[in-house]
C-alpha positions as CSV (number, residue, x, y, z in Angstrom):
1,X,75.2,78.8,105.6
2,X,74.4,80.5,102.0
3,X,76.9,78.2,100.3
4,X,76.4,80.1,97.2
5,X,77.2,83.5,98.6
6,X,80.2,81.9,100.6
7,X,81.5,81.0,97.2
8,X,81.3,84.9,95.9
9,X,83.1,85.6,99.0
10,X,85.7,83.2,98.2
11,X,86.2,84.3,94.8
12,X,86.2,87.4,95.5
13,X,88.9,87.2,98.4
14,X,90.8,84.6,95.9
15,X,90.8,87.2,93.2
16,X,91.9,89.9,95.5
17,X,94.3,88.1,97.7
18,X,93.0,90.2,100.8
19,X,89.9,89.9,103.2
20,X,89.9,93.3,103.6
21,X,89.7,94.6,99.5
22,X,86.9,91.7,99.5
23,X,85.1,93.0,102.1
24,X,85.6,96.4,100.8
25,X,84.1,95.2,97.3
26,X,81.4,93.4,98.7
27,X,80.1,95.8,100.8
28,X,80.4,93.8,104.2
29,X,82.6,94.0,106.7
30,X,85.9,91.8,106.7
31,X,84.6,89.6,109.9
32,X,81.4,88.6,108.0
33,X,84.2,87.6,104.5
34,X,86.3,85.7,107.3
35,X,83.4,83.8,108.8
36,X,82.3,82.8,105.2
37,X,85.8,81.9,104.1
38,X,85.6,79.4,107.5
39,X,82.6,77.6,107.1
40,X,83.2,76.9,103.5
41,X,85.8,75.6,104.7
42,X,84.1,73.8,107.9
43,X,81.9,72.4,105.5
44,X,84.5,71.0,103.2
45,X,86.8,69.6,105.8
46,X,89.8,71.3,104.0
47,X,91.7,74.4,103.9
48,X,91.2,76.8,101.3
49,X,93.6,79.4,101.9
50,X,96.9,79.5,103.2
51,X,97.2,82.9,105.4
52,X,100.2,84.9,107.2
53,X,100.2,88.1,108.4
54,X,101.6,89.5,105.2
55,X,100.2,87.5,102.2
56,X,97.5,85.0,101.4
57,X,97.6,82.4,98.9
58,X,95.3,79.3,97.3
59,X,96.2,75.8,98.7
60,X,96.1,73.3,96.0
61,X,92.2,72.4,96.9
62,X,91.8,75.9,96.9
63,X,93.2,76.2,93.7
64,X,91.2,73.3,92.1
65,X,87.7,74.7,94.1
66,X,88.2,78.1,93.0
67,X,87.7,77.2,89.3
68,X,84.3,75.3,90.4
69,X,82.9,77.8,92.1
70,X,83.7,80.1,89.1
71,X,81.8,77.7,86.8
72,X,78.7,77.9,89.5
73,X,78.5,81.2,89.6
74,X,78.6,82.2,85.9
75,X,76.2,79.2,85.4
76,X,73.3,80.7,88.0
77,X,73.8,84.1,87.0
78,X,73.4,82.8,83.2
79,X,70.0,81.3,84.0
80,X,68.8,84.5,86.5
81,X,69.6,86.3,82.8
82,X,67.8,84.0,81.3
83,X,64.7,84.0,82.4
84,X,64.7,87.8,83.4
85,X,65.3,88.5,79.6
86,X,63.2,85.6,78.6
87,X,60.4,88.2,77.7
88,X,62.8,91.0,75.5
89,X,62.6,91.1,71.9
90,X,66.6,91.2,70.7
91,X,66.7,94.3,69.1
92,X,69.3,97.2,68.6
93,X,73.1,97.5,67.4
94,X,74.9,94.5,67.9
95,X,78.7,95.3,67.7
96,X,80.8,91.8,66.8
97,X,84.4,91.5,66.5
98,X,86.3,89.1,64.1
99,X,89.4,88.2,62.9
100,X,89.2,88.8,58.9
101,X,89.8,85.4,57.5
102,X,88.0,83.2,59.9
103,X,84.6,85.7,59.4
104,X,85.7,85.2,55.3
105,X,85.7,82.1,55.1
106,X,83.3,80.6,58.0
107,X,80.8,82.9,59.5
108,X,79.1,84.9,57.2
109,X,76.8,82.6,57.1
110,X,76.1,82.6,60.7
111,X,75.6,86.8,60.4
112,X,72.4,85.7,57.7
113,X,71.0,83.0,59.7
114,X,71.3,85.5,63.0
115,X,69.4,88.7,61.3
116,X,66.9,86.5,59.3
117,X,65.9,85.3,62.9
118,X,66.4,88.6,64.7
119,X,65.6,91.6,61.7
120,X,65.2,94.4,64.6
121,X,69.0,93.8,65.3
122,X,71.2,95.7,63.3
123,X,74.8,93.9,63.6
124,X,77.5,96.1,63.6
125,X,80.9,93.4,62.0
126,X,84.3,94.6,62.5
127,X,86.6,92.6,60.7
128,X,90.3,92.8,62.4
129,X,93.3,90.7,62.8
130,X,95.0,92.9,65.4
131,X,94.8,92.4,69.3
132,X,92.2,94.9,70.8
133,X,90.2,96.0,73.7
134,X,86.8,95.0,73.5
135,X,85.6,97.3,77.0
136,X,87.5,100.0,75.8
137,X,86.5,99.7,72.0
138,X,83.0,99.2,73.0
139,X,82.3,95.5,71.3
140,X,79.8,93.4,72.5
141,X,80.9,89.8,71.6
142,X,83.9,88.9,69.8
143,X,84.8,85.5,67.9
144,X,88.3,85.4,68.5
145,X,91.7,83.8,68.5
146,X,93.0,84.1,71.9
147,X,96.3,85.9,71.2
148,X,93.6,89.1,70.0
149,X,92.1,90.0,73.3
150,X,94.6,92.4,76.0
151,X,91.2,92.6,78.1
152,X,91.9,91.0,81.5
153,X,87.9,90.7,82.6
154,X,86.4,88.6,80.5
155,X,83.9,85.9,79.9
156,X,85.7,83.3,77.8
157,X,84.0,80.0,76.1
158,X,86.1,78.0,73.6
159,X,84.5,77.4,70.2
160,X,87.4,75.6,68.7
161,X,90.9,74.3,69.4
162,X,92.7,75.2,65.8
163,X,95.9,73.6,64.7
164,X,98.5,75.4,62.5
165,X,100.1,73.9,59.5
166,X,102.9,74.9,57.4
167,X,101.8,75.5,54.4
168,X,103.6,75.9,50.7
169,X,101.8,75.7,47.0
170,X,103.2,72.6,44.9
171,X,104.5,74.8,42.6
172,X,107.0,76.5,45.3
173,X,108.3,72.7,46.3
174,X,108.6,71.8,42.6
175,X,110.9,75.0,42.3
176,X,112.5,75.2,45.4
177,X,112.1,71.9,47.1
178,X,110.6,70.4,50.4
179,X,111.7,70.8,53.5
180,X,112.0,67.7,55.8
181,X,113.2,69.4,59.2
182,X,111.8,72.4,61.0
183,X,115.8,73.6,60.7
184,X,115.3,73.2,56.9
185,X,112.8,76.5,56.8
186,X,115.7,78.8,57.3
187,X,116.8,78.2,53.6
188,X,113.0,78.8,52.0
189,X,111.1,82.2,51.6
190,X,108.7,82.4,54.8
191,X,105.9,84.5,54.9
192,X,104.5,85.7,58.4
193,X,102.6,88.0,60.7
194,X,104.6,90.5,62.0
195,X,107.2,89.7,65.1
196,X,105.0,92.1,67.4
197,X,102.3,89.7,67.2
198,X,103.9,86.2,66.7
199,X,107.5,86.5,67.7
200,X,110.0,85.3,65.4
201,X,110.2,82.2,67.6
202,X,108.4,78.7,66.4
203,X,108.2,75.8,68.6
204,X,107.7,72.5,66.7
205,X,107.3,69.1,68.6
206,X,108.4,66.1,66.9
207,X,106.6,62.8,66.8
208,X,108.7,61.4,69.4
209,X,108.0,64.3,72.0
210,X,111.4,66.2,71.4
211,X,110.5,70.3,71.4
212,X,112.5,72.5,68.7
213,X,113.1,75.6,68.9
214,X,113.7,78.0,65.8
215,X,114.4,81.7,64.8
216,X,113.1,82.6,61.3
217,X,113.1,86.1,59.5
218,X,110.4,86.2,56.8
219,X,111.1,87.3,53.5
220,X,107.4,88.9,53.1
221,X,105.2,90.5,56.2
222,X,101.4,90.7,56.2
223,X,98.6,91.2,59.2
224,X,96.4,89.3,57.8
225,X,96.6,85.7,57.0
226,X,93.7,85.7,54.2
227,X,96.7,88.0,52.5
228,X,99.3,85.2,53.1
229,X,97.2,82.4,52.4
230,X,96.7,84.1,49.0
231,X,100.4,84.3,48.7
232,X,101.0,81.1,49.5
233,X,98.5,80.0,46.5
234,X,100.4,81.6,44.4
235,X,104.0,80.0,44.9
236,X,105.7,83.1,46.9
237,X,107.3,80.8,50.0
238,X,106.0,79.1,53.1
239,X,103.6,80.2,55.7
240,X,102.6,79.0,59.4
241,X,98.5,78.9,58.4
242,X,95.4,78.3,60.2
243,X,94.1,74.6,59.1
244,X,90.3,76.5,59.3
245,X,91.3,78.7,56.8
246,X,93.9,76.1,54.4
247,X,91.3,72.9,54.6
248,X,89.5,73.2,51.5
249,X,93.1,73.9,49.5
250,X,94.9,71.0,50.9
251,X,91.8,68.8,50.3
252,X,92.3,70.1,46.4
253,X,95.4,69.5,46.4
254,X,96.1,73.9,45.6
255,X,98.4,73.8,48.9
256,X,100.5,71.0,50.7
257,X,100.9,70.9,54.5
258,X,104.9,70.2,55.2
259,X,106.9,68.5,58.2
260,X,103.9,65.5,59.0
261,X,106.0,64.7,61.7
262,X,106.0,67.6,63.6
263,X,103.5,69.6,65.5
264,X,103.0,73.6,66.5
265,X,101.2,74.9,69.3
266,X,97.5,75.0,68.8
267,X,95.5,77.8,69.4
268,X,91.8,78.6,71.0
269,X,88.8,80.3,68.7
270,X,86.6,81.9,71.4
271,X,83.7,83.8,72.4
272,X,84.5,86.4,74.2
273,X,82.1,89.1,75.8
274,X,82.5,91.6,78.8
275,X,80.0,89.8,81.3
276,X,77.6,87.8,82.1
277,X,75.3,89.8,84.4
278,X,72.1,91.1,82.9
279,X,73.0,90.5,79.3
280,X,70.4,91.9,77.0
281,X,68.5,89.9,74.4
282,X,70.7,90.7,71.1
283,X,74.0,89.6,73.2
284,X,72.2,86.6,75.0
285,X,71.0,85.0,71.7
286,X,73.9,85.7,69.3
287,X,75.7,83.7,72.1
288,X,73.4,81.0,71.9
289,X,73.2,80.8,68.5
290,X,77.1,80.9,67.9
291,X,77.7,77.7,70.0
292,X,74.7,75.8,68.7
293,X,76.3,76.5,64.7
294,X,79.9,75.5,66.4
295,X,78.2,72.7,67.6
296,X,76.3,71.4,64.5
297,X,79.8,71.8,62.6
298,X,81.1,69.0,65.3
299,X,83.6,71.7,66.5
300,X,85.1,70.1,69.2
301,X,88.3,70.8,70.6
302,X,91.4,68.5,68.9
303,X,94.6,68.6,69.5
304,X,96.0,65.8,67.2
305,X,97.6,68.0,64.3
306,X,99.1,64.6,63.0
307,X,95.7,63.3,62.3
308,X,95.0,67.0,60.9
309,X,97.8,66.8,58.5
310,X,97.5,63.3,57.6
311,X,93.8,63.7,56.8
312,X,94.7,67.0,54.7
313,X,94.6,69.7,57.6
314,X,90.4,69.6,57.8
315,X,90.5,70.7,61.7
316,X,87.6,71.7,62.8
317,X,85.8,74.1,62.4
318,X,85.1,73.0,58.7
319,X,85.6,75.3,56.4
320,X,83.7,77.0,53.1
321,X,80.6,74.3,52.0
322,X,80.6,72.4,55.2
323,X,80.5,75.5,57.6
324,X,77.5,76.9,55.5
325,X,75.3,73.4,55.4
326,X,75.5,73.1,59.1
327,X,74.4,76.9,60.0
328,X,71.5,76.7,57.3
């Protein structure tokens, strides 16, 4: 048995939830995707699928194996790409999507460092807080927060997990006071993204574990949090923030992060690109040199937004100075 290509036929059937579209997209008839789907599972001594006549679905090992083989596959394919390319020069238009603050404030930088090692790529930057289509608007990688991307077929690798902090200047508290409960935000001026990308819905989770659930209507809209940031700077009300993009200003003490003893949902930075088959040169090392800077800058995924706040919201990745030493 050609484990590997039993596993294609597995995902392939998984992803379709029918040996007959499979087959149909492999190119081999449906007994061949069967007899692969059985000796997989023959050689596992479990079952994959559960079938009837009228549906299919993942069993829970299914489920759990599915993910694996995913991981295989992208991995082999990534080092067939590899070494095929091994021998190209990266050269041409590189086109790189970013959300506006985050490239700002952390990866300019890491545009230098890439064309000063690569000078017959041109990068192409797009600078964007909205959500897009990177097929349809033609990108080739994107660094972005997750809530950005509506395309469905992508290869995904997480660069950072991010907390958000609410955020307010001293100046604002010293004129309007602190809040001490999420509930206490309906009486301040909030600032936010608009409800189309956000909701007007935040979730907070208390230190004990209880979840709370508030409306708030902001007083002052912007699509771009660099804009809201700025406003927050400059006393206008309270904003839900990005601790990337507030670290350096709570570590001077220009911005305060509120309510220590709740948390928010977190949210993924990642690295998103249409496939991993036959990537050229430009794509394959801009890839490779993203996660090696997201490495150096220790950017591992946290979750612990206490510790964030406590420590003056410095979640990784670091931001300003520290971002620029470690991509040098």
């Amino acid at each position: 048995m050609d484990r590997l290509q039993s596993m294609r036929v597995f995902v392939k059937v998984a992803d379709n939830g029918s040996f007959a579209r499979a087959a149909a997209q492999l190119d081999l008839s449906a007994a061949v995707v069967t007899r692969h789907v059985a000796e997989l599972e023959s050689h596992l001594g479990v079952r994959l699928l559960n079938r009837t006549t009228r549906s299919l679905s993942l069993t829970g090992a299914g489920q759990a194996y599915l993910e694996r083989c995913r991981q295989i596959i992208d991995e082999v394919e990534e080092a067939d790409a590899m070494v095929s390319s091994a021998s190209s020069e990266p050269k041409g238009v590189l086109r790189v999507v970013a959300p506006v603050s985050f490239t700002l404030r952390n990866l300019a930088p890491l545009m230098h460092r890439y064309q000063k090692q690569h000078p017959q790529v041109l990068v192409d930057l797009t600078l964007t807080d909205r959500p897009f289509d990177m097929v349809e608007e033609g990108y080739d990688v994107g660094i972005v927060a997750a809530h950005m991307v509506q395309s469905e077929t992508l290869i995904t690798r997480l660069l950072s997990e991010t907390c958000v902090l609410v955020c307010a200047s001293p100046g604002y508290l010293a004129a309007h006071g602190k809040p001490n409960t999420p509930h206490d935000l309906a009486q301040h001026a909030m600032l936010g993204m608009p409800s189309e990308i956000f909701g007007n819905e935040r979730i907070f989770t208390s230190a004990d574990g209880e979840e709370i659930r508030i409306q708030l209507q902001n007083q002052f809209i912007c699509n771009n949090t660099a804009m809201l940031r700025q406003s927050v700077l400059l006393g206008h009300g309270i904003a839900f923030l990005p601790s990337y993009l507030v670290g350096s200003d709570l570590k001077h003490g220009d911005m305060v992060a509120l309510l220590p003893d709740y948390t928010l949902p977190t949210f993924d930075v990642n690295l998103v690109y249409p496939s991993r088959k036959h990537l050229s040169a430009k794509i394959r090392t801009f890839i490779d040199m993203t996660v090696e800077c997201f490495r150096q800058a220790d950017a591992k995924p946290r979750t612990d937004c206490w510790l964030a706040q406590r420590e003056g919201g410095i979640a990784m990745p670091a931001a300003g100075e520290d971002w620029q030493q470690s991509v040098r």
